[in-house]
C-alpha positions as CSV (number, residue, x, y, z in Angstrom):
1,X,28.1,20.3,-121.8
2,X,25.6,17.4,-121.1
3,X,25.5,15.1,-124.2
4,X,21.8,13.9,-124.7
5,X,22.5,10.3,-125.9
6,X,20.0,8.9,-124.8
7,X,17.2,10.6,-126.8
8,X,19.6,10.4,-129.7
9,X,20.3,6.5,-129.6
10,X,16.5,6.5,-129.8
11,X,16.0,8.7,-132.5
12,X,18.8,7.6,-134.5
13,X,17.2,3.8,-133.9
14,X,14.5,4.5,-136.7
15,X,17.1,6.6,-139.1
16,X,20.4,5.4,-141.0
17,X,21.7,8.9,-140.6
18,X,20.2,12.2,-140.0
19,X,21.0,15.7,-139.0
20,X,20.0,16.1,-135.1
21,X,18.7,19.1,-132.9
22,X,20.3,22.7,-133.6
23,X,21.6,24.2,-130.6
24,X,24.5,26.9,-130.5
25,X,26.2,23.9,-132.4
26,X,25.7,21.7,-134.8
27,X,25.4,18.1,-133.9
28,X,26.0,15.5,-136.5
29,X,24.8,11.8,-135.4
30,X,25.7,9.3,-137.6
31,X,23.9,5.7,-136.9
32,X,25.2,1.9,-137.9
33,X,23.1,-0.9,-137.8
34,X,24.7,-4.1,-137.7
35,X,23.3,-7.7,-137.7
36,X,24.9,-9.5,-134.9
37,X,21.7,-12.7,-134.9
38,X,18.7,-12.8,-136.8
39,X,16.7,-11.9,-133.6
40,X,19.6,-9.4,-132.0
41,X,20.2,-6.1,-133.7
42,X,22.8,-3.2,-132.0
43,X,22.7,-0.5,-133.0
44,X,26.0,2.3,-132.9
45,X,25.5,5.9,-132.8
46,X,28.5,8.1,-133.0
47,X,28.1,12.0,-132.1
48,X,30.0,14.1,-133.4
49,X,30.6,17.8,-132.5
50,X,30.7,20.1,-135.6
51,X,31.9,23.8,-134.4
């Protein structure tokens, strides 16, 4: 299975944490934003396979 994380990384970009696509599974993606500079953000999304 192909994991779409690119779509998701950008998605999750504008929300903290939300529930993502529904497919024959449920995907959880849970985003952290931390504050590295004033002018540099990352941002960390985790995906997580729910059965």
């Amino acid at each position: 299975m192909e994991e779409p994380a690119s779509s998701a990384r950008a998605r999750s970009a504008s929300s903290s944490s939300f529930t993502s696509w529904r497919t024959s599974r449920r995907w959880h993606s849970v985003c952290s934003v931390q504050t590295c500079s004033s002018s540099h953000i990352q941002t960390i999304c985790t995906l997580k396979l729910e059965d």
